[in-house]
C-alpha positions as CSV (number, residue, x, y, z in Angstrom):
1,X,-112.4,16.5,95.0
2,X,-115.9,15.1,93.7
3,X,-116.2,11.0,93.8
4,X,-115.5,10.9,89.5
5,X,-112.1,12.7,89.9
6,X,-110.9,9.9,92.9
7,X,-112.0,7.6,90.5
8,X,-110.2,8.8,88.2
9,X,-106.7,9.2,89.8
10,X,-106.6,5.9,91.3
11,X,-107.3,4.6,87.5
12,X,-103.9,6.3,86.9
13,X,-102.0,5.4,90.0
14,X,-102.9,1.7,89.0
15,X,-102.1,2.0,85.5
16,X,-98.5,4.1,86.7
17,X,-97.9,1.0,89.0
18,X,-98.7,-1.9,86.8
19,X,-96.2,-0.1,84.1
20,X,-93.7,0.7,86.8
21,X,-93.9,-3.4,88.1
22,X,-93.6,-4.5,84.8
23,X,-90.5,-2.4,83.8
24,X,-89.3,-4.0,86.6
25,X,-89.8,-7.7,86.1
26,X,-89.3,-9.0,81.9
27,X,-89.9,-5.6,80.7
28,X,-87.3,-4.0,82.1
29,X,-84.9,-6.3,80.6
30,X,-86.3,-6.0,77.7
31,X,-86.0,-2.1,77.6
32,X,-82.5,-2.6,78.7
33,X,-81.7,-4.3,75.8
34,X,-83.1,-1.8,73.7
35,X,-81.5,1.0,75.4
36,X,-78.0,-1.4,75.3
37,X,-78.8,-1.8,71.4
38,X,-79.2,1.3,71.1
39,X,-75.8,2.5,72.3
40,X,-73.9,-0.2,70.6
41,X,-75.4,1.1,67.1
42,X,-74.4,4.5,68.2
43,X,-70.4,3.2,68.8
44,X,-70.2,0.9,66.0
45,X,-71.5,3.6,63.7
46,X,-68.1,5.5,65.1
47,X,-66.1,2.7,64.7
48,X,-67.0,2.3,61.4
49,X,-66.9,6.0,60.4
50,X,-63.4,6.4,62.0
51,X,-62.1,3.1,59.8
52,X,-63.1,4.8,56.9
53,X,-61.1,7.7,57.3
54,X,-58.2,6.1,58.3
55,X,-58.2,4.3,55.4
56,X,-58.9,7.3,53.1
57,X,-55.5,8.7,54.9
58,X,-53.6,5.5,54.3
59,X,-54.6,5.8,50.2
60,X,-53.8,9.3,50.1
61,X,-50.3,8.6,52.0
62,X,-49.6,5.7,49.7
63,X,-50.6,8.1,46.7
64,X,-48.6,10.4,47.9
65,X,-45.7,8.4,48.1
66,X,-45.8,7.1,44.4
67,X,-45.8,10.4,43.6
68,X,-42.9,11.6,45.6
69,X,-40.7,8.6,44.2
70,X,-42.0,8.6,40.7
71,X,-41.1,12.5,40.8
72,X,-38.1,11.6,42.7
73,X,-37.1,8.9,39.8
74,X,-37.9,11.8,37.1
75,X,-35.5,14.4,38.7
76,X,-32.7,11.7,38.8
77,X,-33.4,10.0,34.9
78,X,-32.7,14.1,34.4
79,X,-29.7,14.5,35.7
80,X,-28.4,11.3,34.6
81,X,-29.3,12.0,31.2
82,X,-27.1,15.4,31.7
83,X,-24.4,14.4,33.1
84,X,-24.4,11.4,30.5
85,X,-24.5,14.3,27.7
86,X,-21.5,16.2,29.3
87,X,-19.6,13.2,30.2
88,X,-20.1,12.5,26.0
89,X,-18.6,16.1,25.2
90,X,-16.0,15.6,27.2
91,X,-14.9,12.5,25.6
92,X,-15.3,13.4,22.5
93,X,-12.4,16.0,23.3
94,X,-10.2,13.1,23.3
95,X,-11.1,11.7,20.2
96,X,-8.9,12.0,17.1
97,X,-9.1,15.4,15.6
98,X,-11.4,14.0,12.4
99,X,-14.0,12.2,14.2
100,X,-14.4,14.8,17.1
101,X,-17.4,16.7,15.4
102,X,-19.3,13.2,14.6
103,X,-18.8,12.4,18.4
104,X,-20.3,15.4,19.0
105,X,-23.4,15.3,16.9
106,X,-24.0,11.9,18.6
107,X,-23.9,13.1,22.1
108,X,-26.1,15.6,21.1
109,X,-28.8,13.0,18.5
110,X,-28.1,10.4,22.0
111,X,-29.8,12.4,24.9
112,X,-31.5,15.5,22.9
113,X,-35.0,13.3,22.5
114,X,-34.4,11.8,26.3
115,X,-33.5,15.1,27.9
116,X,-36.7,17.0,25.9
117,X,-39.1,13.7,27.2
118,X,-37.9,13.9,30.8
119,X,-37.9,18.0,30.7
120,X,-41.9,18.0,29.5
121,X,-42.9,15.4,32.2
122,X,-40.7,17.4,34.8
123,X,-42.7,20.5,33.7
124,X,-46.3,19.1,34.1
125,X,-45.9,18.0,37.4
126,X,-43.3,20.5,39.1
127,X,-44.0,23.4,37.5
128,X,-41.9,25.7,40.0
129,X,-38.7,23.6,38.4
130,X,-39.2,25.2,34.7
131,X,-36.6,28.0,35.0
132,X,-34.0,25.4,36.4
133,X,-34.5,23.0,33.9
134,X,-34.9,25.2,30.9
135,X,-32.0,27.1,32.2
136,X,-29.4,23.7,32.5
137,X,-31.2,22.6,28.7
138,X,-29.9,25.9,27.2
139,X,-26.7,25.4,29.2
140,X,-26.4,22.3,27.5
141,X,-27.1,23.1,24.3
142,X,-25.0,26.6,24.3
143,X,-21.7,23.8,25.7
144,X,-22.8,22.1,22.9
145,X,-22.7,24.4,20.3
146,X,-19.3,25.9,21.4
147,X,-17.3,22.7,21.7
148,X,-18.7,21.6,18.1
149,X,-17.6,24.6,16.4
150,X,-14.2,25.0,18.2
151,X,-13.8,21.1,17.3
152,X,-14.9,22.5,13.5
153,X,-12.3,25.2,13.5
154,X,-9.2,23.5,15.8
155,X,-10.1,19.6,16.1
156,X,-10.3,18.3,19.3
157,X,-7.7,21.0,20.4
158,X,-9.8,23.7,20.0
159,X,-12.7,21.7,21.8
160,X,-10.7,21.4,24.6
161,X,-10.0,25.1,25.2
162,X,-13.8,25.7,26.5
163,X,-13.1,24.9,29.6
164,X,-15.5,27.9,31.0
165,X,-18.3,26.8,28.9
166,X,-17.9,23.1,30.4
167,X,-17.7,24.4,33.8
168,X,-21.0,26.7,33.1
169,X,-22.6,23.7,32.0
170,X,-21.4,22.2,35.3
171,X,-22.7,24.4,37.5
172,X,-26.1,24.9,35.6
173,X,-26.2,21.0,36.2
174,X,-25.7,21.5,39.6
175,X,-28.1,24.3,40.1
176,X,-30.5,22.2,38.9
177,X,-30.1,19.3,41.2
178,X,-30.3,21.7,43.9
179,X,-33.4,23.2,43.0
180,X,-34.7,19.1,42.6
181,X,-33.3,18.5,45.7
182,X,-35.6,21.9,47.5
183,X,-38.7,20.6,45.4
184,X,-38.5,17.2,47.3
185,X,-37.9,18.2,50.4
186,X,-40.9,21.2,49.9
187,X,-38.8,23.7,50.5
188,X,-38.3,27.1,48.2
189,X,-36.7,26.7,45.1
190,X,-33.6,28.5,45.1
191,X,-32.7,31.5,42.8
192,X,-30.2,30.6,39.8
C-alpha cells in the first residue's frame, strides 16, 4: 500500500468511529426512537385495520339480523292472515242459513288485499317460498269457492259438508309454515 491509500483508510476508520461513538452516546437514542416509532406505526396501523373489520362484521351481523326478523315477522303476518281467513269460513258455517254467503264474501273482501300484500313481499325476498305460498293462496281461494257455493245451494248445511276441502286448506297452511320454518333455519325447502 502507497502512503495516499493509508491515508485514505485511516480517513475512513475515523469517520466509521466518530459515527459508531455517536450512535452510541445521543444518537443512538435518537435512532432508537425512530426505529421504536417506527414499529409502533407499524402496530397501530394493524390495530386500526383489524377495528375496522370488526366493525364491518358487527353492521353486516346486525343487518343480517333485521333481515332475519323482519322476514321472520313476514312469514308469521302470513300465516296469521290464513289462518284468520279459515278461521272466518269456518264461522260463517255457523251462521244462519241467509247470511252465510255475505259472511263469506267478507272473509274473502277481509284478508284477500292483506294475504296478496304479504304474498308479493314474501316473494321478493324468499324467492324459493313462491310455490308454497302460491300453492296455500290457491288452497285458499279453491276452500273458498267451495264453501260459498255449497252455502249458495244448501245454506250453511251445505257449507259444512266440505270438510275435505277445509282440511286441504289445512294442510296447505301447514305445508306452508313448514317450508317458512326450513327458509329460516336455511335449510331446503321441503317438497309439497
Amino acid at each position: 500500500m502507497d502512503e495516499t491509500q493509508v491515508v485514505v483508510v485511516a480517513a475512513v476508520v475515523a469517520a466509521v468511529a466518530a459515527v459508531l461513538a455517536s450512535a452510541v452516546g445521543a444518537g443512538g437514542a435518537i435512532l432508537a426512537q425512530m426505529l421504536t416509532v417506527r414499529a409502533t406505526d407499524k402496530a397501530s396501523a394493524k390495530r386500526f385495520e383489524w377495528e375496522q373489520k370488526q366493525a364491518i362484521r358487527r353492521e353486516k351481523a346486525e343487518r343480517d339480523a333485521i333481515f332475519a326478523e323482519t322476514t321472520r315477522e313476514l312469514f308469521s303476518k302470513y300465516l296469521a292472515a290464513h289462518y284468520e281467513y279459515r278461521l272466518e269460513l269456518a264461522r260463517s258455517c255457523f251462521e244462519d242459513s241467509s247470511t252465510v254467503v255475505e259472511k263469506m264474501d267478507a272473509a274473502v273482501e277481509k284478508y284477500a288485499g292483506e294475504i296478496l300484500q304479504i304474498q308479493s313481499e314474501i316473494a321478493l325476498i324468499a324467492p324459493s317460498l313462491a310455490d308454497a305460498t302460491q300453492e296455500l293462496l290457491s288452497m285458499g281461494v279453491d276452500a273458498g269457492q267451495a264453501m260459498r257455493k255449497a252455502a249458495e245451494k244448501d245454506g250453511a248445511t251445505g257449507a259444512k259438508g266440505l270438510r275435505g276441502e277445509f282440511d286441504a286448506f289445512h294442510d296447505s297452511v301447514e305445508d306452508c309454515r313448514e317450508a317458512m320454518a326450513a327458509h329460516l333455519r336455511g335449510e331446503p325447502i321441503p317438497e309439497a
